[in-house]
C-alpha positions as CSV (number, residue, x, y, z in Angstrom):
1,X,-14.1,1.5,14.3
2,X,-12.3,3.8,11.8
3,X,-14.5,6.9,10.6
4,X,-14.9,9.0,7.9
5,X,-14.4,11.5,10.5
6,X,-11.2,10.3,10.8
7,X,-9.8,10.1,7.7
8,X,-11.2,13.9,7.1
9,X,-8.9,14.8,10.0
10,X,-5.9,13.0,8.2
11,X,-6.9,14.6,5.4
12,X,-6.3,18.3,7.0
13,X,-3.1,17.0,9.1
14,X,-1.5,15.8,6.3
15,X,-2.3,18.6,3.9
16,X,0.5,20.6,2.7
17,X,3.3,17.7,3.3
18,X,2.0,14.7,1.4
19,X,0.9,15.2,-2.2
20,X,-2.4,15.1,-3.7
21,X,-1.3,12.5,-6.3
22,X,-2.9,12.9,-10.0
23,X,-5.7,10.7,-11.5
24,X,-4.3,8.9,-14.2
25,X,-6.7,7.8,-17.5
26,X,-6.0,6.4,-20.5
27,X,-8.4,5.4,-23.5
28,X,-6.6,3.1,-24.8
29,X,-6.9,0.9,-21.1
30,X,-10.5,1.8,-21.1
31,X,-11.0,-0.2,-24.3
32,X,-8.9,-2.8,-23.3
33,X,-10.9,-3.1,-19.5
34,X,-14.1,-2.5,-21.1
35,X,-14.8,0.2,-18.2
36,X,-13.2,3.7,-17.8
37,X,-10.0,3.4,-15.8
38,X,-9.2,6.3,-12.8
39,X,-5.5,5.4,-12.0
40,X,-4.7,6.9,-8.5
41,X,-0.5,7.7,-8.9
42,X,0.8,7.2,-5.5
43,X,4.1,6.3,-7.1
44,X,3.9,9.8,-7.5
45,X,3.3,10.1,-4.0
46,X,6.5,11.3,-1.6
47,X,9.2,8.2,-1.3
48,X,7.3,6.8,-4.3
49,X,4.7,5.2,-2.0
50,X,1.5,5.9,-0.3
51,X,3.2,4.8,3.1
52,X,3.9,8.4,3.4
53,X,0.2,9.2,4.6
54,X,-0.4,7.0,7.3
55,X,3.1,7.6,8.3
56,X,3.0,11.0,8.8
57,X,-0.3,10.9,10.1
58,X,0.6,9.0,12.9
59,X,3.4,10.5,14.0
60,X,2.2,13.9,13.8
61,X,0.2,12.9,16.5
62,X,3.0,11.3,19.3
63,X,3.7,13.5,22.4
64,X,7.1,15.6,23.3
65,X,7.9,12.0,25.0
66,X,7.3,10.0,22.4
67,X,9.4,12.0,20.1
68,X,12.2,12.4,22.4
69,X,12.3,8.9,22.7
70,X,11.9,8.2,19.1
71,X,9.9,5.5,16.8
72,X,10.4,1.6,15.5
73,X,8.6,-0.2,12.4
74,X,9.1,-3.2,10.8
75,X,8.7,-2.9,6.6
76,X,10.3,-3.8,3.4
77,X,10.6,-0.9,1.6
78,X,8.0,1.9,1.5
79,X,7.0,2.2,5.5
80,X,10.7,2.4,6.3
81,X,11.2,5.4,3.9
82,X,7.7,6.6,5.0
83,X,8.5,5.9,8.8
84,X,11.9,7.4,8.2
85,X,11.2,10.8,6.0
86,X,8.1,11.0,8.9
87,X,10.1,10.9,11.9
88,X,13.0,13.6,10.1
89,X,10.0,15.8,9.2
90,X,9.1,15.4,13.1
91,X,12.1,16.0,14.7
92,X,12.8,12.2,15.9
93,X,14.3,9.4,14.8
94,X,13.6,6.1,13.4
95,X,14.5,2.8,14.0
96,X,13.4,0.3,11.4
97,X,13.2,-3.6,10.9
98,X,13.7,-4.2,7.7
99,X,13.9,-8.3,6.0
100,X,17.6,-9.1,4.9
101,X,15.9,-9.9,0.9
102,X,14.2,-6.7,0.7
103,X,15.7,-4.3,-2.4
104,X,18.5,-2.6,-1.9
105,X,17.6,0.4,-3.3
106,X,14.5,0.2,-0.4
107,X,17.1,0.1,2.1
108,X,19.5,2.5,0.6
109,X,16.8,5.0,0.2
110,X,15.5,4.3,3.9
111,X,18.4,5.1,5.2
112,X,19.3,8.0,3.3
113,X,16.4,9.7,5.1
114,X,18.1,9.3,8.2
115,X,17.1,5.8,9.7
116,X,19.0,2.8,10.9
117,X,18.3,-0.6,9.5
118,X,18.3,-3.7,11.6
119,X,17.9,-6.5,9.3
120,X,15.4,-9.6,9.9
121,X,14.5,-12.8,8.0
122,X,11.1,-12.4,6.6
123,X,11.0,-16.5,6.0
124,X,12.0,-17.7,10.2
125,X,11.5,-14.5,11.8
126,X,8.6,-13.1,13.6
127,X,8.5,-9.7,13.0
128,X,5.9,-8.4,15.0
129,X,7.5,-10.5,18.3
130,X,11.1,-8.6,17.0
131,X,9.5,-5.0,16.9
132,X,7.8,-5.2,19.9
133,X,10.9,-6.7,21.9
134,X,12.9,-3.4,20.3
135,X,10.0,-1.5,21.1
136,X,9.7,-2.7,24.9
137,X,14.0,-2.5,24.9
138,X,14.3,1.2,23.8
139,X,11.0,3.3,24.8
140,X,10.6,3.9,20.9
141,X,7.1,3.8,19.8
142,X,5.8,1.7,17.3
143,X,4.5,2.6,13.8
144,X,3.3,-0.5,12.5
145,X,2.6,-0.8,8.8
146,X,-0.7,-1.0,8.6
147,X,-2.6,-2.2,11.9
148,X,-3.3,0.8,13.4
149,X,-6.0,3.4,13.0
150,X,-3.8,6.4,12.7
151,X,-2.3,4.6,9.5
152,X,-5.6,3.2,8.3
153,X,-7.0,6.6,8.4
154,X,-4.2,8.2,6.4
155,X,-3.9,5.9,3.5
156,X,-8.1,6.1,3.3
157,X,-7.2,9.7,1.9
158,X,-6.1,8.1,-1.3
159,X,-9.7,7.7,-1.7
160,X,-11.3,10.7,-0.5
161,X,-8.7,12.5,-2.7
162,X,-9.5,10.1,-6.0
163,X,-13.5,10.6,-5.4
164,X,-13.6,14.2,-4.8
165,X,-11.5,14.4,-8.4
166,X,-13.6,12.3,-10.4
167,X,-16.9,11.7,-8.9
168,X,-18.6,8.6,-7.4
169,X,-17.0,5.6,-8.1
170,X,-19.1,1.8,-9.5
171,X,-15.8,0.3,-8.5
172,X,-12.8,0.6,-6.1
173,X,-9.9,-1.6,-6.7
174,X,-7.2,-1.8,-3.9
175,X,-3.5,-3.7,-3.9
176,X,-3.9,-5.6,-0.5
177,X,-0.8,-6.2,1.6
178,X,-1.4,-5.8,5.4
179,X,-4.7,-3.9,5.1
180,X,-4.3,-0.8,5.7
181,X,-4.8,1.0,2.4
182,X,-7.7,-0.9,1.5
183,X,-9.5,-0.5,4.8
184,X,-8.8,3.3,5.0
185,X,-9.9,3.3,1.1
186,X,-12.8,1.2,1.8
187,X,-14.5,3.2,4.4
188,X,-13.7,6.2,2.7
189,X,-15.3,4.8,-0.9
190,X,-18.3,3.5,1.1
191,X,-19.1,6.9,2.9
192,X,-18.7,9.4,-0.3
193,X,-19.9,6.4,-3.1
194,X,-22.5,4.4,-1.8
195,X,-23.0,1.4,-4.0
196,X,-19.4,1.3,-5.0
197,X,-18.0,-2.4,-4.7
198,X,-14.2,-2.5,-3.4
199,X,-12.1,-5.1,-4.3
200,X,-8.9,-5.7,-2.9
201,X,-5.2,-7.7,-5.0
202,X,-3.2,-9.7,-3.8
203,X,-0.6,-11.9,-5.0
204,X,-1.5,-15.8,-5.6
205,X,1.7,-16.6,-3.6
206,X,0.1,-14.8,-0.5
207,X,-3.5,-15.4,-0.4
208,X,-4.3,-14.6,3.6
209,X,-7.0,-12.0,2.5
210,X,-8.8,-13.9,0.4
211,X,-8.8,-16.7,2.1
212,X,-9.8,-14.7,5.3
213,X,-12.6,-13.3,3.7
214,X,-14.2,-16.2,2.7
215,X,-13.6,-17.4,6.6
216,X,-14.5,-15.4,8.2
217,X,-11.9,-14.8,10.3
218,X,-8.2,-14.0,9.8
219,X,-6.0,-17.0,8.3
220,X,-2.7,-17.4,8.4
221,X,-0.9,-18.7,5.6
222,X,3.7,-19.4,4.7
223,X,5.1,-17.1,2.8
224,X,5.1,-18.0,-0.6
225,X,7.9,-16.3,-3.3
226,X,6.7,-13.3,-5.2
227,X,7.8,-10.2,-7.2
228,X,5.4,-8.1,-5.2
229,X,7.5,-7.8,-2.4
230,X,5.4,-5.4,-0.7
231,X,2.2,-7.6,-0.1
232,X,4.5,-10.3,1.1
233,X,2.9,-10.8,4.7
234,X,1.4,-14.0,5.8
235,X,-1.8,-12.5,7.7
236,X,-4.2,-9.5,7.9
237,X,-3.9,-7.5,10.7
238,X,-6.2,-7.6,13.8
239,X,-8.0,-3.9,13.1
240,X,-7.4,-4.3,9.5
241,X,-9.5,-7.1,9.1
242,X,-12.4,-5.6,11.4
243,X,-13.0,-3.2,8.4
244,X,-12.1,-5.3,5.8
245,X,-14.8,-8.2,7.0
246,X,-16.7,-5.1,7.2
247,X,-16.5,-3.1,4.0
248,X,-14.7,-4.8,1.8
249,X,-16.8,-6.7,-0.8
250,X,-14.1,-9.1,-2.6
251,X,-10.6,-9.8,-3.0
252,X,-9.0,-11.3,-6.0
253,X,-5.4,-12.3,-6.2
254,X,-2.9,-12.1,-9.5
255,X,0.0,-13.9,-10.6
256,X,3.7,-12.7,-11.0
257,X,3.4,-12.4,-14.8
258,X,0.2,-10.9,-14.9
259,X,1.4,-8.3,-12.9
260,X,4.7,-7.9,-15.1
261,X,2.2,-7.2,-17.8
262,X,0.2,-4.2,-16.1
263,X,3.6,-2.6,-15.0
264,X,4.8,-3.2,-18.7
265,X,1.1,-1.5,-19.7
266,X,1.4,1.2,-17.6
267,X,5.2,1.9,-18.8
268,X,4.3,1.8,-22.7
269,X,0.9,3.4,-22.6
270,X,1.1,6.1,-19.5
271,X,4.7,7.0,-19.6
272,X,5.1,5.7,-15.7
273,X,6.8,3.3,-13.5
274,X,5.3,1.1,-10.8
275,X,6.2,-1.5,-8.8
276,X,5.2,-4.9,-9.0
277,X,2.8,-4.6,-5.8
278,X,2.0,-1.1,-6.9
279,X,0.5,-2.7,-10.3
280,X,-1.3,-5.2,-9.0
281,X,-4.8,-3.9,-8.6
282,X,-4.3,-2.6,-12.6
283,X,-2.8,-6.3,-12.8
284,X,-6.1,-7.8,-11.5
285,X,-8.6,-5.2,-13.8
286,X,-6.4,-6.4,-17.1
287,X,-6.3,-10.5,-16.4
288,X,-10.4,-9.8,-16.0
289,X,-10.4,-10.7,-12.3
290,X,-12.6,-7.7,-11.2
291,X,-15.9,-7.4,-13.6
292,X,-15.4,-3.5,-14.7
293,X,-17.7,-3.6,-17.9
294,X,-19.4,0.0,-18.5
295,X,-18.5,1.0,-14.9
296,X,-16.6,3.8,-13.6
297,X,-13.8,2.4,-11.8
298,X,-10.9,3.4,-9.4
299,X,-7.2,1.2,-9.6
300,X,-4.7,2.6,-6.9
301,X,-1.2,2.2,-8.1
302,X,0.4,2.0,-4.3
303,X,4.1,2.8,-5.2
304,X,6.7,3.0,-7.9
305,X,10.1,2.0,-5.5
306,X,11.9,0.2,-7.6
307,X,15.3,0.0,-9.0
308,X,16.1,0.2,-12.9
309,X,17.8,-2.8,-13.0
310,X,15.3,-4.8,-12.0
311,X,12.0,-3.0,-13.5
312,X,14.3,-3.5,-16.7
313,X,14.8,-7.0,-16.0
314,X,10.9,-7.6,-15.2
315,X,9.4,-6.2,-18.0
316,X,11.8,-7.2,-20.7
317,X,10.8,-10.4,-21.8
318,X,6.9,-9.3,-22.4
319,X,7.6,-6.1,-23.8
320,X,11.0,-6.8,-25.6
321,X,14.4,-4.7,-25.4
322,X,13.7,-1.6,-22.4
């Protein structure tokens, strides 16, 4: 079971390459939430994501082999870059999966930092079965996007780093894709704040957490369409969901246009772009899904990839001309 231990050591392996992102607060959102507001900016982070932590962390740690014969991932957007600006900074190269819909400025960027793109179909395609085939093909190793404790434990320094800045946390709210920020996060919050509740967001159209937790056990669930492109998956991972069954005490999901709102927020009042699944947990504090009243409370902001054109596009209608 991932440690605190172990996200300490990702802590000091990553140290020096990956940012230590600022904490974020705003008055005006603490009125508004009722609570005071500590917004983690990994959108600050480097390729705009907090992919970059769990990325590097792991493959800082493959042998001369492994590195020789390179490494493969399957993402839409910010584990590519992540995977991609990892493997450079190593000294191998990347291979990555990425879904044929994903934004183009995602794959642009990805392969820009020295990847090549093999596209998939997010909607037909199994992309675990299509990594692990191009895995077992080429001799790459696999950096999967969130189910592995190497990348657990590096995204869980988004916490330690957000906790040692502010102090202990009532609250920890968490955007939840495949589970690997929320789980490192959640360990993390639970060993340095006890008594803190963390609550992981997802979107309404993708509701496999949620509906897992309740379970019990991991659920599968189709695709549905949504902006946040990012927590577009249709189940939890295996070692994911250990620690989330574990430590995670809820998870609420938001709709599109409630998160259009908390990247419009966040745009108007703070001066900073996110993404749509990088604004969800802010998305989820705002529509009152998470109770927050008097409390102290953390709200990652996962990633700001995303072109102007369509941040512009998004936000328009609720916040007029952009």
């Amino acid at each position: 079971m991932l440690s605190l231990d172990d996200i300490r050591a990702a802590a000091r392996r990553i140290e020096g390459v990956a940012h230590r992102t600022p904490v974020l607060t705003s008055r005006g959102l603490d009125e508004r939430a009722g609570g005071r507001l500590h917004l983690k900016a990994e959108n600050l982070q480097r390729i705009g994501a907090f992919k970059f932590r769990g990325a590097f962390n792991c493959i800082a740690q493959l042998d001369d082999r492994q590195r020789a014969a390179g490494v493969v991932a399957s993402s839409s957007g910010n584990h590519a870059q992540a995977v991609a600006l990892a493997a450079t900074l190593a000294g191998t190269q990347a291979v990555i999966l990425m879904p044929a819909d994903a934004p183009l400025s995602k794959r642009a960027a990805t392969e820009a930092l020295g990847a090549e793109v093999v596209e998939f179909d997010r909607y037909s395609d199994d992309r675990e079965a299509l990594t692990r085939e191009l895995a077992d093909r080429s001799g790459r190793t696999v950096v999967h996007a969130y189910d592995d404790p190497r990348i657990m434990a590096g995204a869980g320094t988004t916490a330690v780093e957000l906790i040692d800045a502010v102090g202990a946390l009532d609250v920890l709210v968490v955007p939840l894709g495949g589970g690997g920020l929320i789980s490192g996060c959640a360990v993390a919050a639970k060993a340095l704040a006890p008594g803190v509740r963390v609550v992981g967001v997802e979107p309404a159209a993708s509701d496999d957490g949620q509906r897992s937790l309740a379970s019990g056990e991991r659920v599968r669930v189709a695709v549905g369409a949504t902006i946040a492109d990012g927590q577009q998956l249709p189940q939890l991972g295996v070692q994911t969901f250990a620690v989330i069954r574990e430590h995670v005490d809820e998870i609420v999901t938001v709709a599109d246009h409630e998160i259009v709102e908390a990247m419009g927020v966040l745009f108007e009042r703070l001066k900073v772009v996110a993404e749509p699944s990088g604004a969800s947990a802010l998305a989820a504090v705002l529509a009152g899904r998470v109770d927050v009243a008097g409390r102290e409370v953390g709200v990652v902001l996962s990633g700001g990839n995303i072109d102007r054109g369509r941040f512009a596009a998004l936000i328009a209608p609720a916040g007029g001309a952009a």
